[in-house]
Structure formats: structure tokens, C-alpha cells
C-alpha positions in Angstrom: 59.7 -32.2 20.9 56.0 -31.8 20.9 53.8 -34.2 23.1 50.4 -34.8 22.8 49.0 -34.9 26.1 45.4 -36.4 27.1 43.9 -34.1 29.3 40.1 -34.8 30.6 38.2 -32.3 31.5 36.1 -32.2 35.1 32.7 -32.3 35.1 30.5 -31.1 37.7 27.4 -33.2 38.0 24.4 -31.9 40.0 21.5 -34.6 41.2 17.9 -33.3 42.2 18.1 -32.7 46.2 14.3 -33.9 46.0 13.7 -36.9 43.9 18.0 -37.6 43.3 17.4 -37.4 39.1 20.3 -36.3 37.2 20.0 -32.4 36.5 20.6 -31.7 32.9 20.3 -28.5 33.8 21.4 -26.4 37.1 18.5 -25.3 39.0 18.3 -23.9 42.7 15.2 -23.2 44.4 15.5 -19.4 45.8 14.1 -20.3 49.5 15.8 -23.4 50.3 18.4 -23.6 48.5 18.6 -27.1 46.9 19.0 -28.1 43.4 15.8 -29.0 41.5 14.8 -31.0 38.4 12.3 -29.5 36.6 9.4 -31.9 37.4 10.4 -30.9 41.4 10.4 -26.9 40.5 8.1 -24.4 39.7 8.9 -21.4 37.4 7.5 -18.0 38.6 7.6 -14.1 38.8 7.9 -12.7 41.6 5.1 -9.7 40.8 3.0 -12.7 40.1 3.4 -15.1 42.2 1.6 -17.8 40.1 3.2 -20.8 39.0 4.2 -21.1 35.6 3.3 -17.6 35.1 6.7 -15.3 34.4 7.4 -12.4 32.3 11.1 -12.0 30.4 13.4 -14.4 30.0 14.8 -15.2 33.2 11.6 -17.2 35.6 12.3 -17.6 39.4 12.8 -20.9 40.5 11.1 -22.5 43.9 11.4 -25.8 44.6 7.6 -27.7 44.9 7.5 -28.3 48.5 8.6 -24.6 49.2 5.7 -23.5 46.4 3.3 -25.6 48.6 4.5 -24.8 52.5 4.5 -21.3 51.2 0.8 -21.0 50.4 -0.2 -18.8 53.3 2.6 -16.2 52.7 2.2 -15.7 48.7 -1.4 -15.4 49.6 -0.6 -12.9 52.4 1.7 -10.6 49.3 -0.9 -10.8 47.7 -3.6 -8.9 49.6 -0.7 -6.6 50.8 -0.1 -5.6 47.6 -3.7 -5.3 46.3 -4.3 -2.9 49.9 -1.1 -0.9 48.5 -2.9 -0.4 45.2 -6.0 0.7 46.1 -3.9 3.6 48.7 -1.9 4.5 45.8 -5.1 4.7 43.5 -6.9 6.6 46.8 -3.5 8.5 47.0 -3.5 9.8 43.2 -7.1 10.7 43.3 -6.6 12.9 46.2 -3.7 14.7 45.3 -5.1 15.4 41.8 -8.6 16.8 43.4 -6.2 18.9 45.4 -4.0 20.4 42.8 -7.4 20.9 40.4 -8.8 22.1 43.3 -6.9 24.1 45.7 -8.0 24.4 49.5 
């Protein structure tokens, strides 16, 4: 004998940890932790670090208030990595004056 049974499906709902919207979709902020709306997130690249600013298909997430205590340190990446540059450009120049012209 068949039975038709009604069987109803679980839903997981998730609710922004900042402003308590309803998340249509699943967000998590990569420092803290907590689930974001979009109006409470920012969408970044890491090798940018400039909001709204991504490359591919697949933006970081950070919720705002993490984007804004965290001023001092994207800053701070920043300059390190502009110092790392300029010793890798220092680097390359030096290593190709020595192979062109050896001591």
C-alpha cells in the first residue's frame, strides 16, 4: 500500500548580527565572525583592500564596523606592501646590473 506522506522541509534562517534584517543571503564577516546583510558588509579583495573593489568572482566579506575599527591596520598593509615593492624593484635592478655586469 503506498502512502503519501507530508514531509516539510527545515529551513535554516539567518538574521543580520548588526541591524537583525532577514539575510536573503548567507554572509559572514571574515574578522568577527557574524552574519551580515549587505547594507552592514562591505565587499573587498584582499590585494586591494578598498571597499567595493574585488577582482573574480568570489569578494571578501567584512562586516562595516570591522571595515571602520580596522582603518589603522589596512592602512598599515598598505605601506608594508608598497616598502616590499619598491625592495623587490631595488632587488631586480641589482641582480640584473650584476649578472650584465659581473664583479
Amino acid at each position: 500500500m503506498k502512502k503519501q506522506i507530508e514531509v516539510k522541509q527545515k529551513k535554516e534562517v539567518y538574521y543580520c548580527d548588526i541591524c537583525g534584517k532577514q539575510l536573503s543571503k548567507h554572509r559572514k564577516c571574515e574578522i568577527c565572525g557574524r552574519d551580515v546583510c549587505q547594507e552592514c558588509s562591505i565587499f573587498f579583495d584582499w590585494d586591494i583592500l578598498k571597499p567595493d573593489a574585488f577582482e573574480g568572482d568570489y569578494p571578501s566579506v567584512m562586516c562595516v564596523e570591522c571595515w571602520d575599527k580596522g582603518k589603522k591596520y589596512r592602512d598599515k598593509i598598505l605601506e608594508l606592501r608598497e616598502e616590499c615593492e619598491k625592495k623587490e624593484e631595488e632587488l631586480i635592478s641589482e641582480w640584473k646590473n650584476n649578472i650584465n655586469n659581473p664583479v
